[in-house]
C-alpha positions as semicolon CSV with decimal commas, in nm:
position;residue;x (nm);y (nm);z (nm)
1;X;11,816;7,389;-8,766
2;X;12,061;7,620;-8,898
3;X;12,017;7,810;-9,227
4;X;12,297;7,622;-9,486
5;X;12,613;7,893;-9,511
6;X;12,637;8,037;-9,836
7;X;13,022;8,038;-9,851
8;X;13,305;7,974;-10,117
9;X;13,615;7,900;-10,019
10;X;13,954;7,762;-10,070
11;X;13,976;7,412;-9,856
12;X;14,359;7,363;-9,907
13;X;14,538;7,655;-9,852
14;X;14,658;7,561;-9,525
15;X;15,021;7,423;-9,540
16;X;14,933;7,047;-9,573
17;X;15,104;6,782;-9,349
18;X;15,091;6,405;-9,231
19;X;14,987;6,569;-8,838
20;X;14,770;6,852;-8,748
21;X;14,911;7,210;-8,827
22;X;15,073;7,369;-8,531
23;X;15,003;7,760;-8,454
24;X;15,169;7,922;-8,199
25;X;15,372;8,210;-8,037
26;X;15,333;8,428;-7,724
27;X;14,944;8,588;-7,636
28;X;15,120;8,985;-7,668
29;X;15,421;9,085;-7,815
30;X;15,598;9,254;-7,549
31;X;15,950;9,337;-7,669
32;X;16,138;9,193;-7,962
33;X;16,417;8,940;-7,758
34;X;16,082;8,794;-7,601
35;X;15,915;8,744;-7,924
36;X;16,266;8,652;-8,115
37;X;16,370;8,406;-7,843
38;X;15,998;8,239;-7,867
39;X;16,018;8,242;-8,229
40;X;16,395;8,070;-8,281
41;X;16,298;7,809;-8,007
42;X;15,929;7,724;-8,208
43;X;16,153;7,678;-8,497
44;X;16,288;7,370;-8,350
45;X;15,974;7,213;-8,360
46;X;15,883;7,080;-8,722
47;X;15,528;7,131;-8,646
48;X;15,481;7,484;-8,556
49;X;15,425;7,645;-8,926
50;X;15,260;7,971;-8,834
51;X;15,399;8,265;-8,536
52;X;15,132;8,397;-8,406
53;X;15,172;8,714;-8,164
54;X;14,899;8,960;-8,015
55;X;15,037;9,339;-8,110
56;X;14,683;9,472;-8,023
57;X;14,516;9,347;-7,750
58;X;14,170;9,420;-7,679
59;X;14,120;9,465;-7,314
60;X;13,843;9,496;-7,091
61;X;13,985;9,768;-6,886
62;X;14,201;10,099;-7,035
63;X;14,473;10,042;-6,791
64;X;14,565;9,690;-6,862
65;X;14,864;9,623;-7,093
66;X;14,676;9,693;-7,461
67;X;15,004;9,570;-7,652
68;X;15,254;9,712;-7,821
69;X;15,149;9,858;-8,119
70;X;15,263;9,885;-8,516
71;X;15,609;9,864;-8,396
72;X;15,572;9,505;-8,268
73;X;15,526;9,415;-8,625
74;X;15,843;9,528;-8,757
75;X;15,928;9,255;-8,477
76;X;15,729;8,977;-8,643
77;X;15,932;9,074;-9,008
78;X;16,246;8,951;-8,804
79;X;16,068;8,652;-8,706
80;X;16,016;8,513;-9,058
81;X;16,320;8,705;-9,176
82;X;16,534;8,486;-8,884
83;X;16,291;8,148;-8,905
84;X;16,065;8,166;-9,228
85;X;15,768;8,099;-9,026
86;X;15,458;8,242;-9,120
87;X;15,310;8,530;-8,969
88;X;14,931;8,599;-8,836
89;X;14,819;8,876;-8,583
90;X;14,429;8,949;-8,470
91;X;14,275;9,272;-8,677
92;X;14,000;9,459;-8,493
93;X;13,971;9,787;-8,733
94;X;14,084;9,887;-9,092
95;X;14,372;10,067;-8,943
96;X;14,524;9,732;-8,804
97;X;14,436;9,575;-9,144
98;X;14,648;9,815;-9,380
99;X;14,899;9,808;-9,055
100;X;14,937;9,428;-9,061
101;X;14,966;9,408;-9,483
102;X;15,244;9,702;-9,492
103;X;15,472;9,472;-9,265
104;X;15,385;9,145;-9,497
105;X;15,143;8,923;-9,210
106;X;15,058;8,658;-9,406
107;X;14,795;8,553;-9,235
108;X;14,513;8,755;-9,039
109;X;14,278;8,670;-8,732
110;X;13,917;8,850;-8,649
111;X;13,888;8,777;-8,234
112;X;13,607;8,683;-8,058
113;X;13,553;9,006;-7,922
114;X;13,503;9,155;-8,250
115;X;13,242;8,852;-8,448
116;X;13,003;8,994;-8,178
117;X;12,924;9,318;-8,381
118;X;12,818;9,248;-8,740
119;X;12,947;9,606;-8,743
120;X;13,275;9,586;-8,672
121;X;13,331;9,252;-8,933
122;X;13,153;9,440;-9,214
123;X;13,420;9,704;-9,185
124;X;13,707;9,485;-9,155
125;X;13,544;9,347;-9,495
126;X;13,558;9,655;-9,614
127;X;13,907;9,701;-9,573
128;X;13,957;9,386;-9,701
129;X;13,844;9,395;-10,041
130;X;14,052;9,312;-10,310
131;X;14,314;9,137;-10,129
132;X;14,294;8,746;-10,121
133;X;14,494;8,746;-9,749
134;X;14,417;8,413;-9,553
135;X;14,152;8,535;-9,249
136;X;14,109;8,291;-8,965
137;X;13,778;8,372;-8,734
138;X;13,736;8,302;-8,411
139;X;13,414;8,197;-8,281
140;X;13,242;8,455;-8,094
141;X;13,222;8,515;-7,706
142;X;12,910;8,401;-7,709
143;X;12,782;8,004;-7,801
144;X;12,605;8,201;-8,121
145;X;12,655;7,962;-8,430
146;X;12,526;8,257;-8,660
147;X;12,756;8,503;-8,522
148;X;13,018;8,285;-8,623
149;X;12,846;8,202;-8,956
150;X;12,788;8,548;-9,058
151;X;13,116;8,648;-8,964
152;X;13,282;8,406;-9,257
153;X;12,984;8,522;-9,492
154;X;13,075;8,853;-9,476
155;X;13,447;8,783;-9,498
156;X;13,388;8,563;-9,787
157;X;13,125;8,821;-10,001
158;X;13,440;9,079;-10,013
159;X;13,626;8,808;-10,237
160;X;13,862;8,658;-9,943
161;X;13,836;8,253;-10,041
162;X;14,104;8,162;-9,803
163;X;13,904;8,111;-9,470
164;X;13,934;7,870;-9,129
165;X;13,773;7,934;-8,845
166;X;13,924;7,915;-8,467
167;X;13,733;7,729;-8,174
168;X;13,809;7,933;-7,912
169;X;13,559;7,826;-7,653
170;X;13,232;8,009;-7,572
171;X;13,189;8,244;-7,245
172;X;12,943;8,009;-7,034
173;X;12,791;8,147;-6,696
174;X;12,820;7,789;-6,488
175;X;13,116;7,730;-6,334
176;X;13,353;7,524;-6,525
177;X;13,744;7,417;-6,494
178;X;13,764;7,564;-6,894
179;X;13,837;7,935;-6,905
180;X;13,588;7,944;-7,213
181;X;13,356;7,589;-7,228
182;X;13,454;7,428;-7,553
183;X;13,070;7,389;-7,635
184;X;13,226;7,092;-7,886
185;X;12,859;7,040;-8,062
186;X;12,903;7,380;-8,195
187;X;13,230;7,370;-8,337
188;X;13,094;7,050;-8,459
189;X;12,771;7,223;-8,606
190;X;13,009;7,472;-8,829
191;X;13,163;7,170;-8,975
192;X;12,913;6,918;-9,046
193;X;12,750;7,278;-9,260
194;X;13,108;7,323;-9,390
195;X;13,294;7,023;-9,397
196;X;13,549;7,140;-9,599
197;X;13,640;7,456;-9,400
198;X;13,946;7,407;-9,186
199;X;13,911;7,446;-8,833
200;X;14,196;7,536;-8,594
201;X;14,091;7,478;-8,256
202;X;14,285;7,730;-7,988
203;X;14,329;7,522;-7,684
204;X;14,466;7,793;-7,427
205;X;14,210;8,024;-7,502
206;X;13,961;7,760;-7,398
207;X;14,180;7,609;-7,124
208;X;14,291;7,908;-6,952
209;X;14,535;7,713;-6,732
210;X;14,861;7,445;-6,858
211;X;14,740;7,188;-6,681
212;X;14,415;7,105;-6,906
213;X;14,603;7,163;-7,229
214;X;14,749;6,848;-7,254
215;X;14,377;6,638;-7,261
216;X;14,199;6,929;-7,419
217;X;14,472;6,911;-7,744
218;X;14,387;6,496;-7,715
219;X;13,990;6,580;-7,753
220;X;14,029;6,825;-8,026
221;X;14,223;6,615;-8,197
222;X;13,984;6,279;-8,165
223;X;13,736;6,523;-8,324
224;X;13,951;6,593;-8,631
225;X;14,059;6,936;-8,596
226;X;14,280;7,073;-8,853
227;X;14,485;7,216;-8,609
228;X;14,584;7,346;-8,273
229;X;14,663;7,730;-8,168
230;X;14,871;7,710;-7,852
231;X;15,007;8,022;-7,651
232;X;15,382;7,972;-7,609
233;X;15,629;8,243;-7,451
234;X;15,982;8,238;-7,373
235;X;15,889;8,294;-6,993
236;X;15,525;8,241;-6,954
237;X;15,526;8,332;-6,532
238;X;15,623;8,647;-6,678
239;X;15,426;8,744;-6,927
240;X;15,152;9,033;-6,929
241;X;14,896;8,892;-7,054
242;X;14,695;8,559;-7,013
243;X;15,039;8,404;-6,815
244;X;14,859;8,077;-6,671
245;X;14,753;7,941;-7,004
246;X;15,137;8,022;-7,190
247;X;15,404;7,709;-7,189
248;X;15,726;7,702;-7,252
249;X;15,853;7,621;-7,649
250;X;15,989;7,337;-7,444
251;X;15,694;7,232;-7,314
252;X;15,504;7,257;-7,635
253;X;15,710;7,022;-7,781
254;X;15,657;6,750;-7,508
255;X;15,274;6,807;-7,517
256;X;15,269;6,739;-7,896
257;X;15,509;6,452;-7,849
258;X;15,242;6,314;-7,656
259;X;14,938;6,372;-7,866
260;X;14,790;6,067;-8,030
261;X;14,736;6,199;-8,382
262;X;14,427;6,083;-8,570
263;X;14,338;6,016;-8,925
264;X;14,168;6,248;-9,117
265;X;14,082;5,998;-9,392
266;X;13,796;5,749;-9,459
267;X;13,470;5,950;-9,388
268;X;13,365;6,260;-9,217
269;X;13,634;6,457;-9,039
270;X;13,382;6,526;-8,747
271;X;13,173;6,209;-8,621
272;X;12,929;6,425;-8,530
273;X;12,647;6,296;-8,459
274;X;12,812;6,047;-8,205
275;X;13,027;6,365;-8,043
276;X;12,711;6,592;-8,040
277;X;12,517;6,303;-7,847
278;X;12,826;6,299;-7,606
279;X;12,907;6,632;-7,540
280;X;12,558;6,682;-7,441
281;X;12,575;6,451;-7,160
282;X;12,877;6,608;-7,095
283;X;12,685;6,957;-7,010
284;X;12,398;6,749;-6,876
285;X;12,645;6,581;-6,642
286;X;12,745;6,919;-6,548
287;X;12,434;7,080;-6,447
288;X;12,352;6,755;-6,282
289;X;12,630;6,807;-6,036
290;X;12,581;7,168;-5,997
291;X;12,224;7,097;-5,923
292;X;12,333;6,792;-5,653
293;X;12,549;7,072;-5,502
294;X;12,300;7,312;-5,462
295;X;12,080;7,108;-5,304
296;X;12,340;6,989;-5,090
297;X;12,366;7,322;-4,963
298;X;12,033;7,376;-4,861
299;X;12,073;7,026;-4,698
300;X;12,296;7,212;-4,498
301;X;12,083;7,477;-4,394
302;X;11,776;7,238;-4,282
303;X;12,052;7,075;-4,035
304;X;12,142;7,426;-3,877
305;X;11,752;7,492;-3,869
306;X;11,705;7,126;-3,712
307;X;12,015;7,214;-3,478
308;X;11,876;7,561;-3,369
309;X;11,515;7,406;-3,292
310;X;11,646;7,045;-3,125
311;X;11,467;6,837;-3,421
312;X;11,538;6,513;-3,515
313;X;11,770;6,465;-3,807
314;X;11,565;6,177;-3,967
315;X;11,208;6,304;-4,017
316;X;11,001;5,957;-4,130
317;X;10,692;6,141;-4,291
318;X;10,935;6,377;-4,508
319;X;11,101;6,099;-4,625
320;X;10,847;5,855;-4,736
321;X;10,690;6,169;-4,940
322;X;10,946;6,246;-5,099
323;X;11,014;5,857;-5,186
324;X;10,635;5,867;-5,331
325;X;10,687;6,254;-5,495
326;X;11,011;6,168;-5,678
327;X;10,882;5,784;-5,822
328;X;10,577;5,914;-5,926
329;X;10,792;6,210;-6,117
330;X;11,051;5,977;-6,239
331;X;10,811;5,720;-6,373
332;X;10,635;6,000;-6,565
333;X;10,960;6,047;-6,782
334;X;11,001;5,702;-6,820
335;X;11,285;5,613;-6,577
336;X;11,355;5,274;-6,394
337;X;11,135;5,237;-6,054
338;X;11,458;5,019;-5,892
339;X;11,706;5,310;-6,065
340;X;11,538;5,574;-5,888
341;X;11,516;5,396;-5,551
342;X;11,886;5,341;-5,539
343;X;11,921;5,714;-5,661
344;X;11,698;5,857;-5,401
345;X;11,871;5,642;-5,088
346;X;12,216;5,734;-5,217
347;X;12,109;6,070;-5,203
348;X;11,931;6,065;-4,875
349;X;12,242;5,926;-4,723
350;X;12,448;6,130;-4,809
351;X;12,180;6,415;-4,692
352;X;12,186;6,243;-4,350
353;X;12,546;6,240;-4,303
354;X;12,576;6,606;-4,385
355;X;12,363;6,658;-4,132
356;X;12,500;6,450;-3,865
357;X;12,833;6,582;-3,933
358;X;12,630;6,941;-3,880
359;X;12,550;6,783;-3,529
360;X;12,874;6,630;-3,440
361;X;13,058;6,970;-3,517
362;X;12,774;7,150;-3,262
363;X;12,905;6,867;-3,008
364;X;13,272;6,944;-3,016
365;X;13,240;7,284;-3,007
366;X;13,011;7,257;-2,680
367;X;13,274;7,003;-2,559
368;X;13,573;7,276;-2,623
369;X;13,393;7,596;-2,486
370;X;13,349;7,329;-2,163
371;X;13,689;7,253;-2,108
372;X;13,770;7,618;-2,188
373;X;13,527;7,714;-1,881
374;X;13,711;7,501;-1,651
C-alpha cells in the first residue's frame, strides 16, 4: 500500500473545457519557421491550448542533437506573441528554470529522466521558490510510484500549488509494441491517492510510433485523463529527434476528430479498481505469450535434436507425463481439469506441427541437394 501523499494543490488551474485539454508542439525546437509553422497550424485546432517544444533535450549520448538552447525560447515568445497559446518547456537545472521565466513560459515540465534523482528535483525546488509557475511532472523512467510521488511533494513543499502530473509510460524490459509500457494501474494508483490532481497523459512518449496513437489517445481517454500531450511537427520524417512518434498538425486534428470523448462527471474520474483488475491481465496476457514463445523455441530445438539422432517426433511416455505433471499442477491452483486438457492438447499440437514442419524442411532440402547432384 502506498503511503497517502501529503500534497496541496490547486485542482483547477488548467484551462477548463467541455473535451480533454490538448498539449502539443514539436519534441525539439529546431529552428524558428519549424516551430512557427507548427505553432500557426496548432492554432487551427480549438483544442490545442498549450505549445509545448523541447529547447533542451536530454540525451543519452553527447553527440546526438541536445537542442537548441536559450535562443529557442525567444522562438516560443513569437509563438504566443503570433497565436496566444500557452507556453511550457521541460526544466532539468536552475539555469533552465530562471532561463524559461526570463522569456515568460507559462508553464514548466520536470522529465522523466530527471524524477529519478531526488537530487536533481530538490534543486529545481530550490530554484523554484517563491514563484507560483504551473509545474507538470512526468512520471519517472522507471514504474516507481514514489519517485513520482516524491517528485510532486517536493515541488509542492517550495509553495508551487499549481501541479499535474504527465503519464509518460514506464521503461519495461519485455518486449512490447509501446515505446514506454503505459503501466495504466500506476497512473491509476497516483489518482485514486490524488483524485483531484490533473493528469495529462503523453501518448507519443508512450507510443513511440503514429500508428498506436490513435487507440492509445481512445484508452487514456476511457480512463478519464485530463488531457493528452501529443508530439506534432511541421515535417515529422524530418525531424531530429523522436521522428516516428511526431504527426502532422493535420493529422492531429483527424486523430482528435476521432476520439470518443468521455464524461468526467458522476463519480470517480478513474474506475480504478475495474481498470487495475484489467490492465493486469493485460501484463499477465503478455508474459503468457512471451512465455508460450519461449517454449516454442525450445520446441524447436528438441525437433533438430530428434532430427540429428533419427527419433520419433511423437514420444508416448513424454507425453502422458507431462499430461499427469501439468493436471496435477493445475489442479493445485485450482484450475478446471477439462480447461487444462484442452490447453495442454492445443499446445501439444501445435508442438507437433513445429516439429514436423522441422522434418519436412530436412526433406526438401535432401530432395534439392539430390536433384542438384544429378
Amino acid at each position: 500500500m502506498s503511503p497517502e501523499p501529503n500534497i496541496i494543490f490547486e485542482s483547477n488551474w488548467m484551462p477548463q473545457a467541455a473535451e480533454p485539454l490538448v498539449i502539443s508542439g514539436p519534441c525539439s525546437a529546431e529552428s524558428e519557421e519549424q516551430v512557427l509553422q507548427t505553432a500557426r497550424e496548432l492554432k487551427k485546432i480549438g483544442q490545442v491550448k498549450i505549445f509545448r517544444a523541447g529547447i533542451w533535450k536530454p540525451r543519452t549520448r553527447p553527440n546526438d542533437f541536445e537542442g537548441v538552447g536559450e535562443k529557442g525560447l525567444k522562438w516560443l515568445q513569437q509563438v504566443k506573441k503570433e497565436t496566444g497559446l500557452l507556453l511550457t518547456v521541460e526544466v532539468a537545472n536552475p539555469s533552465h528554470v530562471q532561463a524559461a521565466l526570463k522569456h515568460d513560459i507559462d508553464i514548466l515540465w520536470i522529465g522523466a529522466r530527471t524524477v529519478v534523482n531526488p537530487f536533481s528535483v530538490q534543486e529545481l525546488a530550490e530554484a523554484l521558490k517563491g514563484i507560483n509557475i504551473p509545474v507538470m511532472i512526468k512520471n519517472p523512467l522507471t514504474p516507481d510510484l514514489k519517485l513520482w510521488m516524491g517528485a510532486l511533494e517536493r515541488i509542492n513543499k517550495t509553495g508551487i500549488t499549481k501541479l499535474s502530473a504527465i503519464h509518460r509510460g514506464f521503461h519495461y524490459f519485455q518486449k512490447s509494441p509501446y515505446r514506454n509500457a503505459p503501466m495504466w494501474e500506476i497512473a491509476i494508483e497516483l489518482k485514486r491517492l490524488l483524485p483531484e490532481l490533473p493528469v495529462i497523459t503523453d501518448i507519443s512518449h508512450i507510443c513511440g510510433n503514429r500508428s498506436l496513437l490513435q487507440e492509445t489517445a481512445q484508452k487514456a481517454l476511457n480512463l478519464g485523463t485530463n488531457g493528452l500531450m501529443v508530439e506534432s511537427h511541421i515535417n515529422p520524417d524530418e525531424a531530429r529527434t523522436d521522428a516516428a512518434q511526431q504527426i502532422t498538425p493535420e493529422s492531429l486534428h483527424l486523430l482528435l476528430k476521432n476520439l470518443k470523448p468521455r464524461s468526467l462527471s458522476g463519480g470517480s474520474v478513474f474506475d480504478y479498481k475495474l481498470e487495475q483488475l484489467r490492465t493486469e491481465i493485460d501484463k499477465l496476457d503478455g508474459e503468457l505469450l512471451n512465455l508460450l514463445a519461449r517454449r516454442m523455441e525450445v520446441v524447436d530445438e528438441i525437433g533438430e535434436y530428434k532430427k540429428e539422432h533419427n527419433m520419433t517426433i511423437l514420444q508416448l511416455k513424454r507425453w502422458q507425463h507431462i499430461v499427469d505433471d501439468r493436471l496435477a499442477i493445475g489442479s493445485f491452483f485450482g484450475l478446471d481439469k477439462k480447461f487444462l486438457i484442452q490447453l495442454l492438447e492445443l499446445v501439444h499440437e501445435a508442438s507437433i506441427q513445429r516439429q514436423t514442419d522441422i522434418y519436412s524442411q530436412s526433406k526438401e532440402n535432401e530432395i534439392t541437394t539430390s536433384n542438384a547432384d544429378v
